[in-house]
C-alpha positions, 0 to 999 in steps of 0.5 A: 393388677399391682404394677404400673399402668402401660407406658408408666416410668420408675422413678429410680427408686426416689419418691417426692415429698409426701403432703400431710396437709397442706403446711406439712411435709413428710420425708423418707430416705428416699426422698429426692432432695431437689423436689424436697427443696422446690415444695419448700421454696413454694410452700415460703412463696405463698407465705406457708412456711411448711413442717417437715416430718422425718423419722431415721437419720437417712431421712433427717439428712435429706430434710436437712438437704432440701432446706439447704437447696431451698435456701440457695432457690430464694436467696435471689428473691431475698427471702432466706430460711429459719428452722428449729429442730423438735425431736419426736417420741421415738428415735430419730424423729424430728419435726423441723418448723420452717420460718421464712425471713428476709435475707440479711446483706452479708457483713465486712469482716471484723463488723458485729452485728 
């Protein structure tokens, strides 16, 4: 009674990201990265910028991950990534509050900004 339904597929031990509410996310250690990444790239394009859970520091690096592919999937709609860090109760918890900003064009060397 406890196994997949008929004609069902692993899904090679990763899972996606898990939906708290609609702005938030949780994320494992297994948690796929790219799927992470597109949820976050979605959540920004309807102008939701999400909250990622993670607790354990293999979780924290795929988070970590994800806002990093996201960044590469807006980057050519001209939207980038801010993400400020808050550190939870417990050990190795982090929230990570994502803020979506337009992208800035890159400076020439020896340019200040």
């Amino acid at each position: 009674p406890y196994g997949r339904p008929q004609g069902a597929k692993r899904s090679g031990g990763r899972m996606p990201p898990l939906a708290v509410a609609p702005h938030q996310l949780k994320v494992s250690q297994n948690s796929e990265s790219k799927s992470v990444a597109g949820a976050i790239a979605h959540r920004i394009r309807d102008g939701t910028p999400p909250e990622i859970f993670c607790s354990g520091h293999l979780a924290v690096n795929q988070a970590v991950k994800a806002v990093a592919i996201a960044r590469q999937f807006l980057r050519d709609e001209g939207l980038d990534l801010r993400c400020q860090a808050e550190a939870g109760e417990a050990n190795h918890q982090f929230t990570l509050h994502l803020y979506s900003a337009p992208l800035r064009p890159p400076q020439a060397p020896g340019e200040s900004g």
